[in-house]
DRENPA-3360 file (N, C-alpha, C; in nm, 2 decimals, always signed):
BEGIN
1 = XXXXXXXX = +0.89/+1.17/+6.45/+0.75/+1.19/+6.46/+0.67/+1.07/+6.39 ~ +0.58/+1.03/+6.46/+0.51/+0.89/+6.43/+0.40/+0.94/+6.26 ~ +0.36/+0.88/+6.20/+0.23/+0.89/+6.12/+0.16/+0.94/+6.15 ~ +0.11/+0.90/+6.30/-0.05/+0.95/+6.33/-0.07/+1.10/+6.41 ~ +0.10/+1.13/+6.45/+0.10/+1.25/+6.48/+0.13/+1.39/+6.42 ~ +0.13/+1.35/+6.30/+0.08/+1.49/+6.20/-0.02/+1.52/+6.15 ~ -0.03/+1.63/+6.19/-0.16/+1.70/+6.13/-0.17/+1.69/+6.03 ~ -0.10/+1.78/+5.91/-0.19/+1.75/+5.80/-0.15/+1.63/+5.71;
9 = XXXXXXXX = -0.26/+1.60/+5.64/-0.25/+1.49/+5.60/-0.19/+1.53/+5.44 ~ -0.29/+1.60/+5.37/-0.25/+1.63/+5.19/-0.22/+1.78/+5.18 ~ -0.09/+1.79/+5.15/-0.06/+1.92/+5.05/-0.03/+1.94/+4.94 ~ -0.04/+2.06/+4.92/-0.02/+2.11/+4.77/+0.12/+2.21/+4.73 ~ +0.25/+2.15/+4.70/+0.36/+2.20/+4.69/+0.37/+2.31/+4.58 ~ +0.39/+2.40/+4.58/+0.40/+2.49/+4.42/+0.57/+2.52/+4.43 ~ +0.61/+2.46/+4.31/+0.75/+2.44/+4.26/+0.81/+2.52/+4.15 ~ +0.86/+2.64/+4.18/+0.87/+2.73/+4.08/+0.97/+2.66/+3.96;
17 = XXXXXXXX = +0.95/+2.74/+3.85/+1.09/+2.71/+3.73/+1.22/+2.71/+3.78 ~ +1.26/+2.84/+3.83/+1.38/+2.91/+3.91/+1.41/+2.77/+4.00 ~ +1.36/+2.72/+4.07/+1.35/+2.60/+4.12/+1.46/+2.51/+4.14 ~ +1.42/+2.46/+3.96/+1.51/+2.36/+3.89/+1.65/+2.40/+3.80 ~ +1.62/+2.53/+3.80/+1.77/+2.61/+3.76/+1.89/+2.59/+3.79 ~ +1.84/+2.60/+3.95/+1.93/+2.59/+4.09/+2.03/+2.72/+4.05 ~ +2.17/+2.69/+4.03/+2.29/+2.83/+4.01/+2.30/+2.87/+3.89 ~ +2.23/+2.76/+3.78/+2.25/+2.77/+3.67/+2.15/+2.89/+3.63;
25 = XXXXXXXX = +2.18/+2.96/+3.48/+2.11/+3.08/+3.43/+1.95/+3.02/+3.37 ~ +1.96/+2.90/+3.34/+1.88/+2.86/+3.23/+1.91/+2.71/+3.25 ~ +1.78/+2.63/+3.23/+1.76/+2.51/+3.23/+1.78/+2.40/+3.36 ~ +1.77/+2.26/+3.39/+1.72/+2.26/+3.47/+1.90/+2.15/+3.54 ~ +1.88/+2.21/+3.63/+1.99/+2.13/+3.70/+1.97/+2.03/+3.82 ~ +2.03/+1.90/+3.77/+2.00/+1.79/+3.83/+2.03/+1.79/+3.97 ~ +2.12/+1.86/+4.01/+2.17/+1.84/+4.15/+2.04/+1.94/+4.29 ~ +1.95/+2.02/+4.19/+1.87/+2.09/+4.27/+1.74/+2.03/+4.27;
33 = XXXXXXXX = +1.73/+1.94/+4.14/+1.62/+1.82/+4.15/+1.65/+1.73/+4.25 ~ +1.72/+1.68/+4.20/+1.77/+1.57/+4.32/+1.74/+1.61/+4.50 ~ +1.78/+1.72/+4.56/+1.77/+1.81/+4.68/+1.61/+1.79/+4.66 ~ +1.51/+1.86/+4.54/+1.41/+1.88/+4.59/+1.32/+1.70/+4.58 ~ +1.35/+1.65/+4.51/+1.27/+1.53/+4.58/+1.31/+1.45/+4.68 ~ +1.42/+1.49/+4.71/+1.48/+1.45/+4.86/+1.40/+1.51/+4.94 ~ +1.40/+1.62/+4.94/+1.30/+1.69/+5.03/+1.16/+1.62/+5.04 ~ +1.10/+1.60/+4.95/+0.94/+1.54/+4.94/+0.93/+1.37/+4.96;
41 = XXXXXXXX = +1.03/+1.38/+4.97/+1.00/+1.18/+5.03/+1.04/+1.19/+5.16 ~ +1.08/+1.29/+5.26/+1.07/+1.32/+5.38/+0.93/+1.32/+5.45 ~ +0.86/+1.39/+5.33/+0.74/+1.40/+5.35/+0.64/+1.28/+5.30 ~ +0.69/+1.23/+5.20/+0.64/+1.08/+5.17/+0.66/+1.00/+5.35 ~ +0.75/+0.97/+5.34/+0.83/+0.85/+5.47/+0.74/+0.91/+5.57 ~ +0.69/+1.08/+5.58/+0.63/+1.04/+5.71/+0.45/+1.07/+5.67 ~ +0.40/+1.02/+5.58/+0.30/+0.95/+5.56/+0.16/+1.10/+5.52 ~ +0.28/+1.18/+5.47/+0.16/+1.29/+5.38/+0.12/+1.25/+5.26;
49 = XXXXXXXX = +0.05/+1.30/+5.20/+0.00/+1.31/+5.04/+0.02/+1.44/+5.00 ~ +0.09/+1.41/+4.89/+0.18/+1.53/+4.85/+0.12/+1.54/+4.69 ~ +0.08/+1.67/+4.62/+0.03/+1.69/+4.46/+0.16/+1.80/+4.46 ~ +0.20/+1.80/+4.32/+0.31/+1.89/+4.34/+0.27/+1.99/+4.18 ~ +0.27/+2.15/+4.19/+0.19/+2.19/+4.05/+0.37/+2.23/+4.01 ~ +0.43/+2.22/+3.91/+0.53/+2.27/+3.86/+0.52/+2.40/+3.78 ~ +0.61/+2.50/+3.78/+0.64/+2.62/+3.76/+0.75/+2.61/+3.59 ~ +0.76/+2.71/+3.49/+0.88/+2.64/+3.37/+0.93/+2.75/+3.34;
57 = XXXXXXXX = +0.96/+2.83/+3.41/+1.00/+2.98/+3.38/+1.17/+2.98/+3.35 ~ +1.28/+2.83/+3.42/+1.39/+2.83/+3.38/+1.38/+2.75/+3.23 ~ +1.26/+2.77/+3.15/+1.28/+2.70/+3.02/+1.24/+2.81/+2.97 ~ +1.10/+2.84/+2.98/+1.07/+2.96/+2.87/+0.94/+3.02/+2.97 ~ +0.92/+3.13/+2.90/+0.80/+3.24/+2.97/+0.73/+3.30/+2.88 ~ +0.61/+3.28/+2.88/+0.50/+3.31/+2.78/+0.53/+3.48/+2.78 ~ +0.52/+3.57/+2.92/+0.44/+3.67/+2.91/+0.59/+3.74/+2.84 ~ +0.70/+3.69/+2.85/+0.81/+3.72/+2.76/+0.83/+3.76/+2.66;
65 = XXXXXXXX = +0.81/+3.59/+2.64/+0.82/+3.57/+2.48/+0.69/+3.67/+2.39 ~ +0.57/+3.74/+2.47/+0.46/+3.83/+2.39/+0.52/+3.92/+2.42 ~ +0.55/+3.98/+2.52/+0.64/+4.09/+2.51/+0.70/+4.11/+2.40 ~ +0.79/+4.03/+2.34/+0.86/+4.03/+2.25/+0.82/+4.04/+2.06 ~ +0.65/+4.02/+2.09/+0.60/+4.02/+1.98/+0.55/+3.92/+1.93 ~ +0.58/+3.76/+2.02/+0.51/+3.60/+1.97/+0.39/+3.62/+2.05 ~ +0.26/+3.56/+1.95/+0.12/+3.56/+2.05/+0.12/+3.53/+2.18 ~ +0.02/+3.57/+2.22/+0.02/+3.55/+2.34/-0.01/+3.36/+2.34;
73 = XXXXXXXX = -0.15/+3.37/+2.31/-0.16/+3.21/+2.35/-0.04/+3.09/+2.29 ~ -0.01/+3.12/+2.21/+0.11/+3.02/+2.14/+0.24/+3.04/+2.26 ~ +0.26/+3.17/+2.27/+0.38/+3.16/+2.39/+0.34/+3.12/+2.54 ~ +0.18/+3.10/+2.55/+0.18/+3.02/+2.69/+0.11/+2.87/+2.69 ~ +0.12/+2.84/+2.59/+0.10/+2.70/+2.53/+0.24/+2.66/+2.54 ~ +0.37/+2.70/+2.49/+0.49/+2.69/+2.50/+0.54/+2.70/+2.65 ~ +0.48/+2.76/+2.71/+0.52/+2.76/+2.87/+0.50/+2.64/+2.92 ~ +0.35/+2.60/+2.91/+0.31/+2.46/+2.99/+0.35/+2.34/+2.88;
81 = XXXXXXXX = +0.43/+2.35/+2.80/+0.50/+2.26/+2.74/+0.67/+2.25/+2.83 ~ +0.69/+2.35/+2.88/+0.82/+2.32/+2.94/+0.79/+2.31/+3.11 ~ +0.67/+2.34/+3.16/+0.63/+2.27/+3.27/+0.64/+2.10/+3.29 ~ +0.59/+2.07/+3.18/+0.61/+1.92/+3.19/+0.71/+1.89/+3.17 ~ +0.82/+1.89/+3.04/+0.95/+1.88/+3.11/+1.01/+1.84/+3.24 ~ +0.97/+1.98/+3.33/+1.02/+2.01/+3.45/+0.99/+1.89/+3.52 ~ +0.82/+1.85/+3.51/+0.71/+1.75/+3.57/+0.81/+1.63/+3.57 ~ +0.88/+1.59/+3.40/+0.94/+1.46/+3.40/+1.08/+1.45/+3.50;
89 = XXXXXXXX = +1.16/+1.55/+3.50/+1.27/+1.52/+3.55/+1.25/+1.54/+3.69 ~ +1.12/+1.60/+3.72/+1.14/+1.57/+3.91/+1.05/+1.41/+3.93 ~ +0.97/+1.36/+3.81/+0.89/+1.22/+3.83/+1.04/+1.11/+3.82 ~ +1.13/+1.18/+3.75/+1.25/+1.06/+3.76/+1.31/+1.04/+3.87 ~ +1.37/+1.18/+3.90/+1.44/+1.23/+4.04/+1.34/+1.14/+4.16 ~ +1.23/+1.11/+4.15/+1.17/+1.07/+4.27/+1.16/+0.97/+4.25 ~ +1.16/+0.87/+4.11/+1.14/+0.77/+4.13/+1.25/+0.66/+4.14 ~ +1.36/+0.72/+4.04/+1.50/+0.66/+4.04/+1.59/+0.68/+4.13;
97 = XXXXXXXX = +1.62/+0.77/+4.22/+1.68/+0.80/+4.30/+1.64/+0.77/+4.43 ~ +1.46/+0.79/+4.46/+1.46/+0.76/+4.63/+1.34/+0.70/+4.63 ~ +1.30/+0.64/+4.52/+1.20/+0.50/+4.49/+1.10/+0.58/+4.56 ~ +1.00/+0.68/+4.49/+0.94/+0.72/+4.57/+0.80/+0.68/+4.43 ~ +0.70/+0.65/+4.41/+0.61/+0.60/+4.31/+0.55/+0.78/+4.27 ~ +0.52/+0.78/+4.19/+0.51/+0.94/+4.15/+0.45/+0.90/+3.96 ~ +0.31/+1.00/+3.95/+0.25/+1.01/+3.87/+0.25/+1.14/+3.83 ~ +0.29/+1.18/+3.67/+0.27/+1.25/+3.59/+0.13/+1.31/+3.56;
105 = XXXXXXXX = +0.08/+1.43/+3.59/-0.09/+1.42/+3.52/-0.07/+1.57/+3.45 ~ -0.09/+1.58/+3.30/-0.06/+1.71/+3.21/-0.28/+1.73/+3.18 ~ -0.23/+1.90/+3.22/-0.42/+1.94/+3.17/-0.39/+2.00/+3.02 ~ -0.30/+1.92/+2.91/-0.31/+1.94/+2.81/-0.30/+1.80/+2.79 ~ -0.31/+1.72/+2.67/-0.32/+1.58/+2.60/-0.20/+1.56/+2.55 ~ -0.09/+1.51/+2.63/+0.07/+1.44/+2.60/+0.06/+1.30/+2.62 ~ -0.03/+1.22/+2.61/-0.05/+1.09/+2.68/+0.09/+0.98/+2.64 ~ +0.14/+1.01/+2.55/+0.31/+0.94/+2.57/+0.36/+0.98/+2.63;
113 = XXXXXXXX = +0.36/+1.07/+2.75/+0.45/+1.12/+2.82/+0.40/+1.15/+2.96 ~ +0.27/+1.18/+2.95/+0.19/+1.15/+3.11/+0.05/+1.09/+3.08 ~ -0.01/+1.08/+3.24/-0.17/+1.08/+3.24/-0.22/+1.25/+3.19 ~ -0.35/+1.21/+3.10/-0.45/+1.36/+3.12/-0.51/+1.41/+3.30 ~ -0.52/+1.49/+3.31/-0.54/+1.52/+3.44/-0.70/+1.48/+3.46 ~ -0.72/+1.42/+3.55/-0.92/+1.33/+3.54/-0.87/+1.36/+3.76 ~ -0.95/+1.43/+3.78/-0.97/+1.49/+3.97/-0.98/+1.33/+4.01 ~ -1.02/+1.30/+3.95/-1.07/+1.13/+4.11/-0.98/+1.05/+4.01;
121 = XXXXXXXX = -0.93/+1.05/+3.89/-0.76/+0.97/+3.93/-0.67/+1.01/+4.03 ~ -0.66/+1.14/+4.05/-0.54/+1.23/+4.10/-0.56/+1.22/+4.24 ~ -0.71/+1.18/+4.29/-0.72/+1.17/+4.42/-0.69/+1.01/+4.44 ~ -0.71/+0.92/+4.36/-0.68/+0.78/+4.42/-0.53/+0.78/+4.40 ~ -0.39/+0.84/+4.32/-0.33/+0.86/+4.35/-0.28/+0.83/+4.49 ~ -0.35/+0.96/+4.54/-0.27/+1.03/+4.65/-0.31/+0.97/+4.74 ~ -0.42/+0.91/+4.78/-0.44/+0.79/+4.84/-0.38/+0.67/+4.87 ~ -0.32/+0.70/+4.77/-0.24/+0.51/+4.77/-0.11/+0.56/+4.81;
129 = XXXXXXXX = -0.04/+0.68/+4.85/+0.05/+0.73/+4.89/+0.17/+0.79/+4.74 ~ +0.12/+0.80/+4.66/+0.16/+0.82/+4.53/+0.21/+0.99/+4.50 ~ +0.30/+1.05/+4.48/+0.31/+1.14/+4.46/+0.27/+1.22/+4.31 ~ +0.19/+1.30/+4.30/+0.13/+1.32/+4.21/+0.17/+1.47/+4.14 ~ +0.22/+1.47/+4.02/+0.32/+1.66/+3.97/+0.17/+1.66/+3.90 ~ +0.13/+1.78/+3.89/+0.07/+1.85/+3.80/+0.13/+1.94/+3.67 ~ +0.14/+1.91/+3.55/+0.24/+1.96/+3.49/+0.08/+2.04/+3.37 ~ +0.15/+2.18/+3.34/+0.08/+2.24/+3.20/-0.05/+2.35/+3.26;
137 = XXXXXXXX = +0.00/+2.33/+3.39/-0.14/+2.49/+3.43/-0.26/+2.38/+3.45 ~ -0.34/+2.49/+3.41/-0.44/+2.43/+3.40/-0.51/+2.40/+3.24 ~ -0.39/+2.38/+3.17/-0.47/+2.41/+3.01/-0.48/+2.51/+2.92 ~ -0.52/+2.63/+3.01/-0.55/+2.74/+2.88/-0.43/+2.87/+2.95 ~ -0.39/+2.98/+2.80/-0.34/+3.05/+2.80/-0.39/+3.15/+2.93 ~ -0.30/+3.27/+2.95/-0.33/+3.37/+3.02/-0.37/+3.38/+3.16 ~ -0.30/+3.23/+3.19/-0.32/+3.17/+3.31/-0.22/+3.12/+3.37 ~ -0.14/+3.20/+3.49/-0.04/+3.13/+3.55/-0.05/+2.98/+3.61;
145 = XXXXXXXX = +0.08/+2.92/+3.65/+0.11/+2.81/+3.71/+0.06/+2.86/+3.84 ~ +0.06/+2.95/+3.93/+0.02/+2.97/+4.11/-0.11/+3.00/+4.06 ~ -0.21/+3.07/+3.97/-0.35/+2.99/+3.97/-0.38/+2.83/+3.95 ~ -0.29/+2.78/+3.88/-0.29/+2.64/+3.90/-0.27/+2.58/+3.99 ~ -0.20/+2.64/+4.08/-0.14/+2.56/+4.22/-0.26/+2.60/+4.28 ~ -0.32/+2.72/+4.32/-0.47/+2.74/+4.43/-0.56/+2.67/+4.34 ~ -0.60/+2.67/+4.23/-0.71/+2.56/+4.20/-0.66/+2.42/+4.27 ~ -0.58/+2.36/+4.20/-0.52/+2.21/+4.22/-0.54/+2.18/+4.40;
153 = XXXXXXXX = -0.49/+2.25/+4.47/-0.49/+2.24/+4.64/-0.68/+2.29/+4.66 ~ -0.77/+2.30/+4.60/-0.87/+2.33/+4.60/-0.93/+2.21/+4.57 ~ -0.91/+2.17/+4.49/-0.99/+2.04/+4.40/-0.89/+1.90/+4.46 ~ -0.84/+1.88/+4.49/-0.77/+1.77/+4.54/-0.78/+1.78/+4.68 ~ -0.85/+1.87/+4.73/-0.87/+1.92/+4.88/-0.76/+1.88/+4.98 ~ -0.69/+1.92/+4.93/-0.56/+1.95/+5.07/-0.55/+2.07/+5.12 ~ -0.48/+2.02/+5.23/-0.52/+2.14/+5.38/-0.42/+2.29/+5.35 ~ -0.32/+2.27/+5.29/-0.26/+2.36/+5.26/-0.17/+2.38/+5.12;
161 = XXXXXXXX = -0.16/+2.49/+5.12/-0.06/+2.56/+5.00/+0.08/+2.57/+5.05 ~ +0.17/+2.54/+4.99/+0.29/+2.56/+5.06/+0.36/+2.63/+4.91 ~ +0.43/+2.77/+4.90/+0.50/+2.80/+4.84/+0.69/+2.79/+4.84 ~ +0.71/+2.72/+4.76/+0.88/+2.67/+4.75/+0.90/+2.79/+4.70 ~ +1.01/+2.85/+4.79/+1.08/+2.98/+4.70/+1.25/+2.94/+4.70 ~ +1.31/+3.03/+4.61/+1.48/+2.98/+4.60/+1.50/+3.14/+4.62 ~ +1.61/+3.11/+4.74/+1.68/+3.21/+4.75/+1.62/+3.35/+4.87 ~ +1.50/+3.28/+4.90/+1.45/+3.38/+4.98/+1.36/+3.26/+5.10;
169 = XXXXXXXX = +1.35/+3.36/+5.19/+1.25/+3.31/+5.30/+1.14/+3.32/+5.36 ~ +1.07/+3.45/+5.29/+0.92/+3.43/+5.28/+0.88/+3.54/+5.22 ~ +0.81/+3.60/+5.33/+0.80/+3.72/+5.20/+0.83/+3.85/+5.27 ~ +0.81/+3.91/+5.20/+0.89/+4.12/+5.24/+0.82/+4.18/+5.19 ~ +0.86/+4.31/+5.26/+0.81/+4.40/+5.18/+0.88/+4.46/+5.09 ~ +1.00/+4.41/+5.04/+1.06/+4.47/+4.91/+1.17/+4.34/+4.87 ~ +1.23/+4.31/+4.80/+1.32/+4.26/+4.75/+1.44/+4.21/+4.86 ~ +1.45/+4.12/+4.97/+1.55/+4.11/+5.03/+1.72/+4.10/+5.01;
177 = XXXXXXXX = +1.70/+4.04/+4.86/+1.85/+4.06/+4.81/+1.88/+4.20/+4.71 ~ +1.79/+4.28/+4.70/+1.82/+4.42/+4.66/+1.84/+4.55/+4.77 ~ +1.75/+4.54/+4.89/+1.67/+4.62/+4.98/+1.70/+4.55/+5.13 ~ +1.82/+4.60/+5.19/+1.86/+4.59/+5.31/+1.79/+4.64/+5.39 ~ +1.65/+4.68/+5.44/+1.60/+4.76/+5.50/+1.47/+4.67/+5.45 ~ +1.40/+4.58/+5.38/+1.32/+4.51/+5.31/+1.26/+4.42/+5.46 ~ +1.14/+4.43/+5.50/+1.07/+4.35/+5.63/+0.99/+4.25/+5.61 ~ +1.06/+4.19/+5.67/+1.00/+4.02/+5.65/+0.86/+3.99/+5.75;
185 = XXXXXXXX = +0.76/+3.95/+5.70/+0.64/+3.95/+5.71/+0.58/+3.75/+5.76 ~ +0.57/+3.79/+5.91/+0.55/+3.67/+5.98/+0.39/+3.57/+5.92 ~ +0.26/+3.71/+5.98/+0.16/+3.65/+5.87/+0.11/+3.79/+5.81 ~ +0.05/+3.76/+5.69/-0.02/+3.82/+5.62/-0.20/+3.77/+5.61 ~ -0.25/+3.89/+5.61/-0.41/+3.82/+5.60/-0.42/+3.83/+5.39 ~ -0.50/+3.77/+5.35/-0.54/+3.79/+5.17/-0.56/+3.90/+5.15 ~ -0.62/+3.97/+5.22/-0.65/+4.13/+5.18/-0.51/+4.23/+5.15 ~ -0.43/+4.17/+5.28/-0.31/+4.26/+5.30/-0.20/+4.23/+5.15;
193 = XXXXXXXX = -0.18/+4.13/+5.13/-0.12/+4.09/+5.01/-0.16/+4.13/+4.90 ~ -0.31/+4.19/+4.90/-0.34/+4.25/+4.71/-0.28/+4.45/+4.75 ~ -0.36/+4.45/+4.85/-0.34/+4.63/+4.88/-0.19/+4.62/+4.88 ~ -0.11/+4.56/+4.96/+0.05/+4.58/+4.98/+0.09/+4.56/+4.82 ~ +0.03/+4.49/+4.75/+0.08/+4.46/+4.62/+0.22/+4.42/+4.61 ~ +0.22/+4.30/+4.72/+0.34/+4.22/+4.73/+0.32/+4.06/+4.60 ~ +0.44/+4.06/+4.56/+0.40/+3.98/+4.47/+0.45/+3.77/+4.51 ~ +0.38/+3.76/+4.58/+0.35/+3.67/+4.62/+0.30/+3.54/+4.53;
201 = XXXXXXXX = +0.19/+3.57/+4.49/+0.15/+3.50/+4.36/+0.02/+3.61/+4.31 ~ -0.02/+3.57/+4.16/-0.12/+3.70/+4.13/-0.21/+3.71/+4.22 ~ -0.28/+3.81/+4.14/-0.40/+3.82/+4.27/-0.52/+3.73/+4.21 ~ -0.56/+3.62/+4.08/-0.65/+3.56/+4.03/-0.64/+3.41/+4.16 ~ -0.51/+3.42/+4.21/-0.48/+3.33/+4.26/-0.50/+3.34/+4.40 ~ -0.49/+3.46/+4.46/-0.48/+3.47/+4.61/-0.62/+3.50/+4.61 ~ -0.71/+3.58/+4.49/-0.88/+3.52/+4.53/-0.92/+3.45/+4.57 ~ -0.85/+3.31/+4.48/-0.92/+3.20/+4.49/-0.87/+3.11/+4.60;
209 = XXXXXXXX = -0.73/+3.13/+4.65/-0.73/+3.11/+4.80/-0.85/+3.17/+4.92 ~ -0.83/+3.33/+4.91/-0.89/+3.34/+5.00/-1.06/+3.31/+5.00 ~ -1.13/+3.28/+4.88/-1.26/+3.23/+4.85/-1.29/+3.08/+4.91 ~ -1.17/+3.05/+4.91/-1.20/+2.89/+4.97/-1.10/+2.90/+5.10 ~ -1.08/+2.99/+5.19/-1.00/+2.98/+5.25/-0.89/+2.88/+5.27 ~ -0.82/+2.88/+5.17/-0.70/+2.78/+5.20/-0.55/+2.88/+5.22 ~ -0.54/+2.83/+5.36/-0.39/+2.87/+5.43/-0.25/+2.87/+5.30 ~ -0.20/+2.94/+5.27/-0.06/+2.95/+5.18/+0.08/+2.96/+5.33;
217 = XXXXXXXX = +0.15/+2.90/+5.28/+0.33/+2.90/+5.33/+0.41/+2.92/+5.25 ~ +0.47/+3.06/+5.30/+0.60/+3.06/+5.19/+0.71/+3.03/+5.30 ~ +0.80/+2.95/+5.21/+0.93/+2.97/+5.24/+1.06/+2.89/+5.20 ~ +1.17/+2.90/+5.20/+1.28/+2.88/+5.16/+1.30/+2.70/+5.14 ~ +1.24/+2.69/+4.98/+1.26/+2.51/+4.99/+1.42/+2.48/+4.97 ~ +1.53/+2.54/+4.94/+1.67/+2.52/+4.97/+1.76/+2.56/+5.08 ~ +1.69/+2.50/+5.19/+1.77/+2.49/+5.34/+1.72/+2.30/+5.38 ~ +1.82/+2.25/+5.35/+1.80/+2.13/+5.44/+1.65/+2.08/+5.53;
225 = XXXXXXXX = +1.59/+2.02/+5.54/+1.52/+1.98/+5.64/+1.41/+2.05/+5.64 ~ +1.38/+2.24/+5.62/+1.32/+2.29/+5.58/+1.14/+2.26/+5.58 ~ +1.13/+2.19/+5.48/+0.98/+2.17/+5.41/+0.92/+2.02/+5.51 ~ +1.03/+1.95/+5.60/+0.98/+1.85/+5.72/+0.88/+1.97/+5.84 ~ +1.05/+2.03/+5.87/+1.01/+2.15/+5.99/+0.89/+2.23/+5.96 ~ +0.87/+2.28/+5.87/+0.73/+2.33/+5.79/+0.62/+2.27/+5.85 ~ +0.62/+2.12/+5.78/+0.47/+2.05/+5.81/+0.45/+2.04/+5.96 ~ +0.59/+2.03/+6.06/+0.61/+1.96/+6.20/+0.55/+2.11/+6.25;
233 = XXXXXXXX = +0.50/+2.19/+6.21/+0.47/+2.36/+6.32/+0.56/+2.47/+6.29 ~ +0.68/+2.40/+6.23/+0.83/+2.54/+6.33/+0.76/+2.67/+6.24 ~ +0.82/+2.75/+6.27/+0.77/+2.87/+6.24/+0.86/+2.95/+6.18 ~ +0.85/+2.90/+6.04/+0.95/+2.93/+5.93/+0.87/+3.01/+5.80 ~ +0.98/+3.10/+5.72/+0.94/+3.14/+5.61/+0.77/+3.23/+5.66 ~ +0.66/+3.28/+5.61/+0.55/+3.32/+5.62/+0.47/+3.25/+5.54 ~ +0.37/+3.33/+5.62/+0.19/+3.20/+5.60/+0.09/+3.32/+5.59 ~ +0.00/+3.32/+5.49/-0.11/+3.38/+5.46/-0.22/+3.33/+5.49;
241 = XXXXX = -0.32/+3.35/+5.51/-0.48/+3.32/+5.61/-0.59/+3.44/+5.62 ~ -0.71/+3.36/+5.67/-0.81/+3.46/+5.68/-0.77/+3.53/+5.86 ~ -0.64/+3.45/+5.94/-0.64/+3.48/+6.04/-0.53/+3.38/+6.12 ~ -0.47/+3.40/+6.19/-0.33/+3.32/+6.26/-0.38/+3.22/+6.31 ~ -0.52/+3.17/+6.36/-0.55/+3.07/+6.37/-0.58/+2.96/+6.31;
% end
């Protein structure tokens, strides 16, 4: 498929923790990094702009660690500390392995280790064909990474959300690897996802999709080829909207 015949132009990848785990229990394994920025220079080579928000839940998890009795804000300050992490080893993965140019931008102040997040750097980025990780949320506690991802694909104005999942294929209505009887769900409208109380991403996040109507895809970013066939039409994994059109 040529350049000029794909439709969209800029997406917004949301990269969970579990992600970078890959088989492993905990922490982040190279060989599933490697796979996923393989995947996104597919999408580089055929001439998208790609922002990618990272997920750090195979490092640590705020709502956890309070559970457990550490504040809340200190343990999700600690979360978007191991988002970046995540941010570096997939900015290496992309750059060292498939020469793909890729910019760091943290919405906390690491400036030895990335840019601060500034909207019209991140958009001349992606312009210049640069792939751009969002690492650290958006900053403040009490605030997931998939609110980060619907803001970020909001403010960077790309045409779509695309959700990477491991291990599954889109969404259900129950647990597919618990629940053999669990129904896979082609589209969903925003409404249907808070009443179903499918957990998809929170619901601060699928507001703010469906407020700005921006289209979500879930589906299986560990199958080969996958996340090309995605952008190309096939009709993989599920898609949420104000409507199938």
């Amino acid at each position: 498929m040529s350049k000029d015949s794909v439709k969209v132009k800029r997406v917004l990848l949301k990269l969970s923790g579990e992600s970078f785990k890959g088989e492993k229990g905990f922490g982040i394994d190279t060989a599933s990094v490697g796979f996923m920025a393989r995947e996104i220079k597919t999408l580089v080579d055929m001439g998208i702009e790609i922002g990618v928000v990272v997920g750090g839940g195979n490092i640590w998890r705020g709502s956890e660690a309070a559970a457990k009795g550490m504040d809340r804000a200190t343990a999700d300050y600690a979360g978007m500390l191991a988002t970046v992490i995540n941010a570096l080893a997939l900015q290496d993965s992309l750059e060292n392995q498939f020469n793909v140019v890729t910019r760091t931008q943290t919405a906390i102040d690491i400036q030895k280790v990335a840019e601060p997040y500034i909207r019209r750097k991140a958009m001349r980025h992606l312009e210049k064909g640069r792939v751009v990780i969002f690492a650290a949320g958006i900053g403040n506690p009490y605030v997931t990474t998939d609110t980060a991802a619907a803001l970020k694909t909001i403010e960077i104005e790309a045409q779509v959300l695309i959700m990477a999942k491991h291990e599954v294929d889109g969404v259900y209505s129950a647990d597919p690897n618990q629940d053999a009887n669990a129904v896979k769900f082609e589209f969903l409208t925003y409404r249907d996802v808070i009443e179903k109380r499918l957990e998809i991403m929170d619901t601060t996040a699928i507001s703010l999709c469906m407020n700005n109507n921006v289209p979500i895809k879930i589906f299986n970013m560990f199958t080969p080829g996958n996340l090309k066939k995605l952008i190309n039409g096939a009709k993989i994994g599920s898609m949420v909207a104000a409507n199938k059109d």
